[in-house]
N, C-alpha and C positions, 0 to 999 in steps of 0.2 A: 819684252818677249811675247809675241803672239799665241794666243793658247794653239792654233791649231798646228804650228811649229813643234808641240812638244806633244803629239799627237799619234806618232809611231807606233804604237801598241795598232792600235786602231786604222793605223794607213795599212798594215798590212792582212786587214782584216775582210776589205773591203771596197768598194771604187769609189775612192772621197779624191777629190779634186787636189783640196788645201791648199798651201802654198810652193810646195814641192812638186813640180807639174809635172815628175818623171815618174808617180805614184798615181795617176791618173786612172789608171786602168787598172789597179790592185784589185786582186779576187777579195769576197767577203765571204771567208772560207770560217772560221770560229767563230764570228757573230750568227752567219747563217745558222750553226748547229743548237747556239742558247733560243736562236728566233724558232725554233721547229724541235723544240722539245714537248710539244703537244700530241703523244705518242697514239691520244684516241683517234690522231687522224690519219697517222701514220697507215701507211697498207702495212697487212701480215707478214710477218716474216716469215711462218711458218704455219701452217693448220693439220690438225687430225683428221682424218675420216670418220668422225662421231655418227651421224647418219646418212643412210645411204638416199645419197644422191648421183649416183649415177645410174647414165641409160637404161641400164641391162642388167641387172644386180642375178646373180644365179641363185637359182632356190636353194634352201635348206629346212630340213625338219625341226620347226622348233622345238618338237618334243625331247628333241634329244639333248637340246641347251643347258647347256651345267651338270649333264650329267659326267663328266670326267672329273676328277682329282688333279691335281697339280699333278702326283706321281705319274699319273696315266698319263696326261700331258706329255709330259717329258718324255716316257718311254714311248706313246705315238710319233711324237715330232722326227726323234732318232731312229724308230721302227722300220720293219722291211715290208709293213701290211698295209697297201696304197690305201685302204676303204680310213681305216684306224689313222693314218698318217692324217688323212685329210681332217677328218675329224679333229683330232687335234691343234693340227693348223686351224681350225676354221673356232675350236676353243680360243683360241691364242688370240686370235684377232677381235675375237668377242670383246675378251678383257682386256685389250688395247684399245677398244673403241669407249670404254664405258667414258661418261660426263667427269665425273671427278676420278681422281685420284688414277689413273690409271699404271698398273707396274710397270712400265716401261722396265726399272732399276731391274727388278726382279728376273726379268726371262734376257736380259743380257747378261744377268750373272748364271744363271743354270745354263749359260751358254750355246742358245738356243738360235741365236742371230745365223753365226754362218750356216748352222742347217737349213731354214729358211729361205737363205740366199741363193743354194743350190738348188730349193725348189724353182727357182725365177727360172731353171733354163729346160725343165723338162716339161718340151709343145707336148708330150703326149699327151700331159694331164693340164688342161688350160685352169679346171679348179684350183687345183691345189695352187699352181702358177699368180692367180689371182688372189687367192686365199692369202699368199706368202707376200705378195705385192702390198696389200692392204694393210697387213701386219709392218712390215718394213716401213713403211709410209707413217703409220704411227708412231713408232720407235725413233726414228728421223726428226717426227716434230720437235721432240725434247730437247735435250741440255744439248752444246757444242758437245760433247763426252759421247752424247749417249747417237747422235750422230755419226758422229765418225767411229760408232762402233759398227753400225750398217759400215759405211763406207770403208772400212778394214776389212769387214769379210766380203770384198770386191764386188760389190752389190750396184755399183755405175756401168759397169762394162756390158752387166746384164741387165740394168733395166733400161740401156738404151738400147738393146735386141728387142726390148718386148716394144718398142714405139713401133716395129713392124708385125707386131702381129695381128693375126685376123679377127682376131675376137676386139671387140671396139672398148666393153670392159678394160679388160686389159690393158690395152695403150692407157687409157683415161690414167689406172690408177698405178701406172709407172712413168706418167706424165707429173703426175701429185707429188711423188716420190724425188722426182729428182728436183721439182721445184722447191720441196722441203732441205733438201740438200742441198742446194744453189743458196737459199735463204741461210745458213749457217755463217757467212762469212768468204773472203775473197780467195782463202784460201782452196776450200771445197769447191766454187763458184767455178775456179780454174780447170780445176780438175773436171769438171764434168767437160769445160770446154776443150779442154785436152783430149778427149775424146772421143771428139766430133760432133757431140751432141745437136749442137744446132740446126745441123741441114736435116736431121733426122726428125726432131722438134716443128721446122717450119715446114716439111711436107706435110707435115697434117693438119692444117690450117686448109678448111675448107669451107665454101657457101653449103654443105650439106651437111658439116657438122653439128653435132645435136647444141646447143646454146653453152648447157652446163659444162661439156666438154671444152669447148671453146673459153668460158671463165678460166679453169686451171689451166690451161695450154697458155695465155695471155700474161697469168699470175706469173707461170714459172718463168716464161719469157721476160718480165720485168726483173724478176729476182736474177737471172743472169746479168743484167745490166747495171744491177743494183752492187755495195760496195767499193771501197777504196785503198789504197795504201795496199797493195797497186787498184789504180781501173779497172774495169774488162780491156783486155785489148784492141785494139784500133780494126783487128779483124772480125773479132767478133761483135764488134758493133756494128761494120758493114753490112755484115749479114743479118744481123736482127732489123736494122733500122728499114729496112722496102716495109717488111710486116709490120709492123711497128703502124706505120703511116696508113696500109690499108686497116688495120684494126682501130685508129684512131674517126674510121667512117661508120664504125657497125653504133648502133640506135642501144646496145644494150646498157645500162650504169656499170653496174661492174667492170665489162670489159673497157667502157670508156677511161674507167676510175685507173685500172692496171696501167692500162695502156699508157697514159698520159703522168702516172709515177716514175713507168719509165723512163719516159721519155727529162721526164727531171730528174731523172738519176744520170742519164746519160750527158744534161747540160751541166753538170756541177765540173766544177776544176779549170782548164784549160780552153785560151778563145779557140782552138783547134779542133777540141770537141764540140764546143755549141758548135762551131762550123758545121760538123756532119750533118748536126739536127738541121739547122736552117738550110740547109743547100736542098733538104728534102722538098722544102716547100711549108712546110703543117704552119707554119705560123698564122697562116688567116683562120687555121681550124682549131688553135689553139685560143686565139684571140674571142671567137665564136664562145669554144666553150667555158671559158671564164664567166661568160653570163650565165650562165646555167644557175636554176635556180635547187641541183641537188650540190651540197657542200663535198660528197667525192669526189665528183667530178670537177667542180670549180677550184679544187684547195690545189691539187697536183697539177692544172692546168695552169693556174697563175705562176704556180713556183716556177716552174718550166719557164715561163717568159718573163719572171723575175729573174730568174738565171741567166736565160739570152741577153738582157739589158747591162749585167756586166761584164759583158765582152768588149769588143769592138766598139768605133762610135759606128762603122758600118752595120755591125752587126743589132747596136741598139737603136740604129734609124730604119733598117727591117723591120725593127717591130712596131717602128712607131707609123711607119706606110703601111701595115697591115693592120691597123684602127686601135692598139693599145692604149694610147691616151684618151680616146672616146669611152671606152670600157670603164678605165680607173677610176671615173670621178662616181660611178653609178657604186661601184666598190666602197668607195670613201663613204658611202653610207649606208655600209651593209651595218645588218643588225648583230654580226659576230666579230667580237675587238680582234680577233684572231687572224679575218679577214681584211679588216681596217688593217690592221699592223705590215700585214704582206704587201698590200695595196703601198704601201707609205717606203715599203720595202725598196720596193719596184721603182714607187717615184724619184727614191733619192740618187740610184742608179741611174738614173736619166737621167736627173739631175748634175750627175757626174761629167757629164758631155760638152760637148761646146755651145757656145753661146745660141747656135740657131737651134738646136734642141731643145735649150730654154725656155726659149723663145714661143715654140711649139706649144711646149707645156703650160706655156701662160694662153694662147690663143683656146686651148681647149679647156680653158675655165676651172683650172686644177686649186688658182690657189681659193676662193670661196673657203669650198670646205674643207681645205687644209687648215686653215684659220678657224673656222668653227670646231676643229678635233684636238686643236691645237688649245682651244679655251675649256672645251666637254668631252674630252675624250679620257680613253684609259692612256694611264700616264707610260705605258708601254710605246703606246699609239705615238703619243707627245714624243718620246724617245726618238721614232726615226722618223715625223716632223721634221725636227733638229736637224738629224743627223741631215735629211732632204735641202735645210736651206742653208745648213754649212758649203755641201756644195752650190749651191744656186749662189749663194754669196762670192762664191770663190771663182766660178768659173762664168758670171754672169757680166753683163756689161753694168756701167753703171746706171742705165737708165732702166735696165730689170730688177738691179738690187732694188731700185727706188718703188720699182712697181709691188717690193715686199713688204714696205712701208707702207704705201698706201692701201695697200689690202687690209690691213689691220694686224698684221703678224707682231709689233712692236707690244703693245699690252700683256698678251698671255704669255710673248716670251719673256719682261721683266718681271711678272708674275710670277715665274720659274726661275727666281735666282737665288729663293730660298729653299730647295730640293737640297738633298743630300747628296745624289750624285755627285762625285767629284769630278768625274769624264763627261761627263753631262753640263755641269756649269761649266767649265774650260771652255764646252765648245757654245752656250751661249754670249760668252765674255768675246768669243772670237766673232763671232756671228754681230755683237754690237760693238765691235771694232769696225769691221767691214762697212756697218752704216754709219758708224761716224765719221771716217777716211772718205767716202762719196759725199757725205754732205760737209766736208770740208774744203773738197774738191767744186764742188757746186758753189760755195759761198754760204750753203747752211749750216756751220756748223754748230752755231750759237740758239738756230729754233729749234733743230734738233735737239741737241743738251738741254733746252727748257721743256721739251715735250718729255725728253726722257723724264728729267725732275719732276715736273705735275703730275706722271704715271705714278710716282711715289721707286723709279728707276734707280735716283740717285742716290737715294738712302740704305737702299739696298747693295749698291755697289760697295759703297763705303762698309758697310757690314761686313762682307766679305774681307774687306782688309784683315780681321783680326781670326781669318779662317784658320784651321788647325794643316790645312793643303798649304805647302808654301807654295806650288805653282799656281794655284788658286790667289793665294794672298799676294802675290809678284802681278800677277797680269791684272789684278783687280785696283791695284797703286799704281801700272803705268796707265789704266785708261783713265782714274782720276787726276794723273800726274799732266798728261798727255792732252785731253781733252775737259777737263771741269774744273783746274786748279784757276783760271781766271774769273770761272764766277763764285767758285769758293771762296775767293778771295775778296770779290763783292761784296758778298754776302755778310763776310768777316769783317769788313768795313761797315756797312749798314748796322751790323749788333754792333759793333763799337758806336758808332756816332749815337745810336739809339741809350746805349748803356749812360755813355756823360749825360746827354739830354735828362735822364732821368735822375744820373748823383745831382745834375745843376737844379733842380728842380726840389731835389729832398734840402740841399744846402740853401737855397733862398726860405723854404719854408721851416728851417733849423734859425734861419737869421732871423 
């Protein structure tokens, strides 16, 4: 039985070729999530307003800071006395901003939220409006709980009123606010798109807007895009994706960094979604920024076109007309494993393809130092190696398996027979299946099985025999059964002949 036959966990994981060719095109939907649990590189799900960075920040008298009590507090916030109200709001947000610790818990239980909320719609006082904004914005950051505590006392309806008002403040930090509430999950995400948010969102996308405005406007815009189980909907991807693409040309890091998480949030799942992204065009801009030499920007740009490569073969020969295989091998020796890993990602995905894609990927000098990461790499790295030349094996002709051979890929991978991996050796065991079936087809199948043995290969298969994995110990007996039972059998010969030679020899010198 072929290890890659018993590989189903894993076909539906991902676009591995194997020997099931109606699995060719399988998303790599649960591996991608173990591959991208490196959360420091993850964009924000959510942020506070700790310091003020925006435009226009409206004065206030420090002198008066801390001078209220919680009691005051409270009686301000519910008070009938605009001067006092503000004040207190403008308390409130104080101790919402602070570095650590901030009570969020606290002023949704003195149930201070929907008062707040109803400051968002009174224009007459743009202060308190803003005050109240900033406040809500913080409270949002926190737990799903303390989220949808804003968003119960119907805090969406009105802070996408304030993305039309005149005060530029304003918009900014009801822009923050719902982007914090979009970042909660698909649930909330919906809701704001429920209503309307977006067209109101992308009118404010301007060449005159102030930079820092433009980050959170981008941010929130990604975090709408972002989640699953469900998607955003196919309409409201239409409408984010035009901007999408002109923000994916502004020179600043951040905004590039958003912008292109997006744009890999929106390729995950279905070849129908990549579809929207690539129909855009971005792929030669994505391919560009892959080289970038900040890791925001290069980490979410690769993912994006690691995502497009398992789609389609149409859709992963877009990528590869628009210079992805030229990029990858500069990747293969980036100096973060993390990079490498994505990089190996991407390749094994292409790998998945038909033979003239292969084919490709040998013309642009991929396997070199696939082979070098394959012998020094992190054993993560080595991981989707493998995973790369199970498909190359599988879907490749026979004279590019051969070209895996001669690369030098045969050492480091019998060098990996003694890993623990159990899914990992399986698909080594299959992967020198693959070159032993071509070089039996060839007529090599005898120099092969000897170069295996001189690697120190065949001691190591035989090991495996007595593995405690019975699929492990099944597929490791039929390829000794299969292909090395005749020189075992030699071999078994030569100790015997060798063994009398030496009783004939103790018995002459016994006579």
């Amino acid at each position: 039985m072929s290890a890659s036959g018993i590989q189903n966990e894993r076909l539906k994981k991902f676009k591995y070729r194997g020997r099931n060719m109606g699995l060719i095109r399988q998303q790599r939907i649960a591996v991608s999530v173990e591959l991208r649990k490196a959360k420091k590189e993850e964009q924000i799900l959510k942020k506070r307003n700790i310091f003020n960075t925006l435009h226009s920040l409206l004065s206030e008298n420090r002198d008066n800071e801390g001078n209220l009590t919680l009691e005051e507090i409270v009686k301000g916030v519910n008070g009938n006395d605009p001067d006092l109200c503000l004040k207190a709001t403008q308390a409130v947000r104080r101790m919402l901003s602070r570095e650590r610790n901030p009570p969020l818990s606290m002023f949704i239980e003195l149930g201070l939220v929907p008062k707040l909320v109803t400051f968002l719609s009174l224009s007459c006082s743009p202060n308190l409006q803003f005050e109240a904004a900033w406040a809500l914005t913080n409270i949002a950051s926190g737990s799903s709980g303390q989220t949808k505590a804003v968003v119960d006392s119907g805090a969406i309806p009105l802070l996408i009123q304030l993305l039309s008002s005149s005060y530029l403040n304003i918009r900014e930090q009801a822009v923050w606010a719902l982007g914090n509430i979009a970042g909660d999950g698909p649930e909330l995400r919906d809701a704001i798109i429920a209503c309307n948010a977006i067209p109101a969102l992308l009118s404010l996308v301007s060449p005159t807007l102030p930079v820092s405005f433009l980050r959170n406007l981008t941010w929130t815009l990604s975090n709408l895009c972002r989640n699953k189980n469900p998607y955003p909907c196919a309409k409201a991807v239409k409408q984010i994706l035009p901007v999408l693409t002109e923000l994916l040309q502004h020179q600043d890091p951040e905004i590039l960094s958003d912008a292109c998480w997006a744009l890999s949030y929106l390729t995950e799942g279905s070849n129908q979604r990549i579809n929207l992204v690539v129909q855009t065009g971005v792929l030669p801009r994505l391919i560009y920024l892959m080289q970038s030499p900040n890791l925001t920007i290069l980490t979410p740009s690769l993912r994006t076109v690691g995502n497009i490569v398992t789609g389609t073969d149409h859709q992963t020969q877009m990528a590869i007309e628009a210079g992805v295989l030229t990029v990858l091998p500069q990747l293969l020796h980036h100096q973060k494993p993390t990079v490498q890993k994505e990089a190996c990602w991407t390749l094994s995905n292409i790998a998945a393809g038909p033979s003239e894609q292969i084919q490709q990927l040998i013309s642009c000098g991929l396997l070199p130092p696939l082979v070098a990461l394959l012998k020094n790499g992190d054993f993560r790295v080595k991981k989707e190696i493998i995973w790369t030349m199970a498909n190359f094996t599988s879907g490749g002709t026979s004279d590019q398996v051969l070209e895996l051979i001669k690369a030098g890929f045969l050492e480091p991978l019998l060098d990996l027979l003694t890993i623990k991996d159990s899914k990992i050796l399986l698909l080594i065991l299959d992967i020198l299946e693959h070159f032993l079936q071509i070089a039996e087809k060839l007529g090599e199948k005898e120099k092969l099985c000897m170069l295996i043995e001189e690697l120190g290969g065949l001691d190591k298969i035989e090991a495996l025999q007595f593995h405690e994995n019975s699929l492990i110990f099944q597929t490791s007996c039929n390829l000794i059964e299969n292909y090395f039972s005749e020189e075992l059998a030699a071999e078994e010969i030569k100790k015997g002949i060798a063994q009398k030679i030496v009783l004939s020899f103790e018995g002459i010198e016994e006579f």
